[in-house]
N, C-alpha and C positions, 0 to 999 in steps of 0.2 A: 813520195809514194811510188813512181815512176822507177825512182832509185832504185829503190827495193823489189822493187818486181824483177828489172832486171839484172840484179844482185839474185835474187831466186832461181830464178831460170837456168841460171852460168852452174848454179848447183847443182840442179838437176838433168845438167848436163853431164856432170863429172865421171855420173855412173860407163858411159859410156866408153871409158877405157880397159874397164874389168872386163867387158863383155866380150873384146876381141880376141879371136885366138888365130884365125889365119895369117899367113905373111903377105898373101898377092892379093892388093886391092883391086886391080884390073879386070882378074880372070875369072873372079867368083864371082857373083852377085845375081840378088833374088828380084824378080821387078815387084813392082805396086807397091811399094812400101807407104809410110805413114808419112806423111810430110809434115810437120804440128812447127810453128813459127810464130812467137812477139815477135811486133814487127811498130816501127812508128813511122810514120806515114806525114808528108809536109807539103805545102802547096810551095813553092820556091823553085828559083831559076838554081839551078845544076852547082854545088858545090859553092851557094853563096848562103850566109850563114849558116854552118855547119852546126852548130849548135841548136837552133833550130829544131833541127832533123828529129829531137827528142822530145816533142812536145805534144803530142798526139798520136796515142797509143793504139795498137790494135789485135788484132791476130789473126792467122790463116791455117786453112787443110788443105791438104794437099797429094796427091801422087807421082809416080813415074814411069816409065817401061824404056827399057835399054832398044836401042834400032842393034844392036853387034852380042847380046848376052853380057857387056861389060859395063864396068858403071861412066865408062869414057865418053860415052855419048847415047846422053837421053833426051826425052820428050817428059817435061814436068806438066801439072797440070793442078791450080792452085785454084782458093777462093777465099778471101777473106772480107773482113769488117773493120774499119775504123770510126773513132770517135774524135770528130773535127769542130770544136764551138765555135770560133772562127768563118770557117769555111763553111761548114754544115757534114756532118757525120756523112760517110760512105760504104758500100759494100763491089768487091770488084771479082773479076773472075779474069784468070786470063793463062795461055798455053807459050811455053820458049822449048827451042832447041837448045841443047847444054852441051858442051863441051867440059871436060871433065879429066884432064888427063892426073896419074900418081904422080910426082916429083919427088918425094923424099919420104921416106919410111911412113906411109902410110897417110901422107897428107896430100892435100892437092890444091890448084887453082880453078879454078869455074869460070867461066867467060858461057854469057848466055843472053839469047833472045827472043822477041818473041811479039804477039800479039792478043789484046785483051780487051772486054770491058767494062766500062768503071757509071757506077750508079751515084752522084752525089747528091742530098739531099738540101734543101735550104734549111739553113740555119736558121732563119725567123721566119714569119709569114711572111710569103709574095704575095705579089700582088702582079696583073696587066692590064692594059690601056686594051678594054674592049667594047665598041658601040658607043663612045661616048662617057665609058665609066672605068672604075680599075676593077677588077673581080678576082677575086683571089686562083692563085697560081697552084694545082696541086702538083704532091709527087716532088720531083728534082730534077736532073740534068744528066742526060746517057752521055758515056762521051767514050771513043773509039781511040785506047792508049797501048803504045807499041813501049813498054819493060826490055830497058835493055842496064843487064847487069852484072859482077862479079860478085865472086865470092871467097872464101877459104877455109877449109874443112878439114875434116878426119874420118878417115872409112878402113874398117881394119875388120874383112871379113870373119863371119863366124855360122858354124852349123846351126848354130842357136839363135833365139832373138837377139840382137844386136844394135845399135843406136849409134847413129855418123852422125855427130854435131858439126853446124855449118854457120858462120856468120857472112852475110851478105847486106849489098849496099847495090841499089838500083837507082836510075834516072830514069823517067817516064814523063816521055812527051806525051799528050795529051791530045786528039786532036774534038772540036766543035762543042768548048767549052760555054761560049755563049758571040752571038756576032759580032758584037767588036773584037774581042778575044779569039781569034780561030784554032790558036797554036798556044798548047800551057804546058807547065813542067810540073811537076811531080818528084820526090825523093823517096825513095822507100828504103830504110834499115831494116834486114830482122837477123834475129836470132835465133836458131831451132836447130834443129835433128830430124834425119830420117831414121823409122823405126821400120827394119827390116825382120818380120814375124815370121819364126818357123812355121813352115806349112805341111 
């Protein structure tokens, strides 16, 4: 099912090369666009089973605004949801500086980072040791995660709406997952496009 979903997406991405018509990725660009991302989301230490990384699914919105009018260096600004059995489901918000330069007919490298926070929820019922008894735990666990990420894209301005599809791959330390735990890792894949709307 997972397959397929993101077998779907890769298609619905496609559109996005009809839509281009300018040459200069750099010097045009509209801010606040659409940010829309599958994304799958892993509790896991940094680049240790990779595969993994596809096992819990999720998605994000998102925006941006250029600090210079280019799309070389922006301020994004995201929120999404995941589905974690395991771990227990999540929902995160969080803001990176981006780095963004063109390199080759219309594509580019991304180097970015930033700061966020992440809502996770338990996965069974809790329980705590309170007064002599256990009483149930609501709610889940806030925890303060610094996203730091790459990625590699396509941005090929246009007067018109136009869509830069981007695949990206993050590591997100974690920090006051629970007291013994101070310090956790996080993996985040997505795949998505910014939807930049005539205005």
């Amino acid at each position: 099912m997972k397959h397929k979903l993101l077998k779907m997406f890769f298609w619905l991405l496609l559109p996005a090369f009809s839509f281009a018509q300018s040459e200069v990725a750099d010097t045009d660009y509209r801010n606040f666009p659409i940010i829309v991302s599958l994304q799958f989301h892993n509790f896991a230490l940094p680049f240790h089973d990779l595969g993994s990384n596809f096992m819990h699914v999720g998605i994000a919105l998102g925006t941006e605004v250029s600090f210079n009018g280019k799309q070389n260096w922006v301020q994004q600004f995201q929120a999404g949801y995941y589905l974690n059995k395991e771990m227990g489901n999540g929902f995160f918000t969080y803001t990176q500086t981006v780095f963004r330069p063109t390199v080759f007919s219309n594509f580019y490298p991304e180097i970015k980072a930033g700061i966020g926070w992440q809502r996770t929820f338990h996965p069974v019922d809790a329980y705590k040791f309170e007064d002599g008894s256990y009483v149930p735990t609501p709610g889940g666990k806030s925890q303060l995660i610094v996203p730091l990420g790459v990625s590699v894209g396509y941005n090929k301005y246009s007067e018109q709406t136009y869509l830069s599809p981007f695949v990206s791959f993050q590591v997100v330390p974690s920090l006051f997952y629970n007291d013994g735990i101070p310090l956790s890792f996080y993996s985040l894949f997505q795949v998505g496009t910014r939807i930049h709307l005539k205005y």
